[in-house]
N, C-alpha and C positions, 0 to 999 in steps of 0.2 A: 301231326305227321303229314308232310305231303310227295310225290311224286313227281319227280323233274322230269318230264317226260323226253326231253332232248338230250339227257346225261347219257354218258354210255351203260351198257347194261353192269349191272352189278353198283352202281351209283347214281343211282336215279334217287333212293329213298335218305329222306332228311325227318329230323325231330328238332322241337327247340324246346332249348335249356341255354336261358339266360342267350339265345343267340341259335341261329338255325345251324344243328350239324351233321353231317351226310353221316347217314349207319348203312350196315349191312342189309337192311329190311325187318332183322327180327328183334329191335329193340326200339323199349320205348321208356323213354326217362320215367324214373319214379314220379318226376312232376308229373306228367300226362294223369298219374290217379287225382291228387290235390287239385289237378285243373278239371278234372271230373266230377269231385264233390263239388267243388264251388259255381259249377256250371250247373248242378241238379238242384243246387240249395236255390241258385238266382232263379232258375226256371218253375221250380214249386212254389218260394214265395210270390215271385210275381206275378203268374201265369194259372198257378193251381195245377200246373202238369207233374202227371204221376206216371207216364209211361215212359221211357227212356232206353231207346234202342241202338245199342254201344258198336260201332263199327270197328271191326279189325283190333277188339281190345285185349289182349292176354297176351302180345306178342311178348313179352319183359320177360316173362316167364314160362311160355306155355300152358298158363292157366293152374301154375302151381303155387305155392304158399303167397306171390305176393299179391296177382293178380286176385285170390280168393280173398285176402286178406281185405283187397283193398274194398273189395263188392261189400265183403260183411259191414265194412268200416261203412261203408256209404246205406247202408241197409240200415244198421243199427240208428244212426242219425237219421234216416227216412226212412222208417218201417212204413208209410203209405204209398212207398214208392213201387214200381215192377222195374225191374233192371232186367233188359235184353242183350245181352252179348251175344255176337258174331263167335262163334265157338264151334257152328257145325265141319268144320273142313277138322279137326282132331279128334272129332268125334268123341272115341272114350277117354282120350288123354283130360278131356273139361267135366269128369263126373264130379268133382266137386264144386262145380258151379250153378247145379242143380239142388244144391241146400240151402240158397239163399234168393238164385234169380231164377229167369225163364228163359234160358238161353235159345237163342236162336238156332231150327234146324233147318237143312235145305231138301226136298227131294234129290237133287243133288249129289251131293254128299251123303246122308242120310239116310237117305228116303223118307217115310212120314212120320217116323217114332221119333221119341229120343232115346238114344242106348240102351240097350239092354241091362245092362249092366246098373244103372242108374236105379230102377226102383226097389228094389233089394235095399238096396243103399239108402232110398228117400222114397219113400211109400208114395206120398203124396207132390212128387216132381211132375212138371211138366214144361211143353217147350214154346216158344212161337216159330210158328212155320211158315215161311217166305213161300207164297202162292205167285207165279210165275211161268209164263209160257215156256215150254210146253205144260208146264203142267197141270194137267186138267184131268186125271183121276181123281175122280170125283166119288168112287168105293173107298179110295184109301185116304182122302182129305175127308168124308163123313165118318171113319172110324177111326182115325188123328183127332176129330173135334169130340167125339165119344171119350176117346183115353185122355180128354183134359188139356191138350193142346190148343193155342191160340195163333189163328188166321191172318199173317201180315200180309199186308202189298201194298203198292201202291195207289194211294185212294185220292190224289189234289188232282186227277183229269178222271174224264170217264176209259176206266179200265174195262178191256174185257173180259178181265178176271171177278169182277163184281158180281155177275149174276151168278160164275161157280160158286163162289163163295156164300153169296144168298142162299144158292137152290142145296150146299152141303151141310149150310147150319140146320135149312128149314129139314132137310132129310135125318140129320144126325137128331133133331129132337123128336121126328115121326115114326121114324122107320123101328123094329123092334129090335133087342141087339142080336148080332149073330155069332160073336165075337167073344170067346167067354178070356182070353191074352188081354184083348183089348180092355174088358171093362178090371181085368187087375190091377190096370195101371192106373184108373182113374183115379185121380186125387180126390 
């Protein structure tokens, strides 16, 4: 999928299937999943990479039977894989994508949990959560990393977000809990 950014609005967004074609935004050809297995299978055999964090992926469906469908499909064949989807802006609409990955949430969107709704459902679910200026709550990214949640950001330059992130794990494993929600949720 990319972004024409000179197109008028409403036609900016293009997919390719056999050939690039401008969608409305919310669709994403069934190939984009096939082109996702084959992209995680080349990147594990070659690489030995097992983290894999999916940008913009559930548009095809909102994160309903195909999109799930297809994480399981990709799961199943790489049970040592962690598959991250971008899924926080739907918030409850992607509770079933917490039975097989670690979907992506945002303070944002979010805030530092993932749904409510979700553990009932999957005891042992958890999210990765995109650390990002502002966000530097640093109570609620130590008791996100308590309830099982994992810390993304950007880590290829020196981030200022690196030492929150140090000084929230080294807290989240000293500090004693306070939180008796939080530690429910722990996987």
């Amino acid at each position: 999928v990319f972004i024409l950014t000179n197109a008028p609005f409403g036609q900016k967004s293009y997919y390719y299937t056999n050939g690039w074609i401008q969608t409305n935004g919310n669709c994403v050809s069934v190939q984009s999943y096939t082109d996702l297995l084959a992209k995680v299978q080349y990147a594990n055999n070659r690489w030995g990479c097992t983290l894999f964090y999916i940008d913009s992926m559930g548009e095809i469906d909102n994160w309903g039977p195909i999109a799930v469908s297809a994480c399981t499909n990709i799961m199943n064949a790489y049970s040592n894989v962690l598959l991250m989807p971008e899924s926080a802006f739907l918030g409850y609409g992607a509770t079933n994508m917490y039975a097989m990955c670690a979907p992506y949430i945002s303070p944002f969107y979010e805030g530092y949990f993932i749904p409510t709704n979700v553990p009932p459902l999957y005891p042992k679910a958890f999210g990765t959560l995109l650390i990002e200026p502002p966000y530097t709550n640093v109570t609620s990214i130590v008791a996100s990393i308590r309830a099982g949640n994992i810390m993304i950001f950007d880590s290829w330059y020196p981030n200022v977000q690196s030492p929150i992130i140090q000084n929230a794990y080294i807290g989240a494993s000293l500090e004693p809990p306070t939180d008796l929600h939080v530690l429910t949720n722990a996987p």
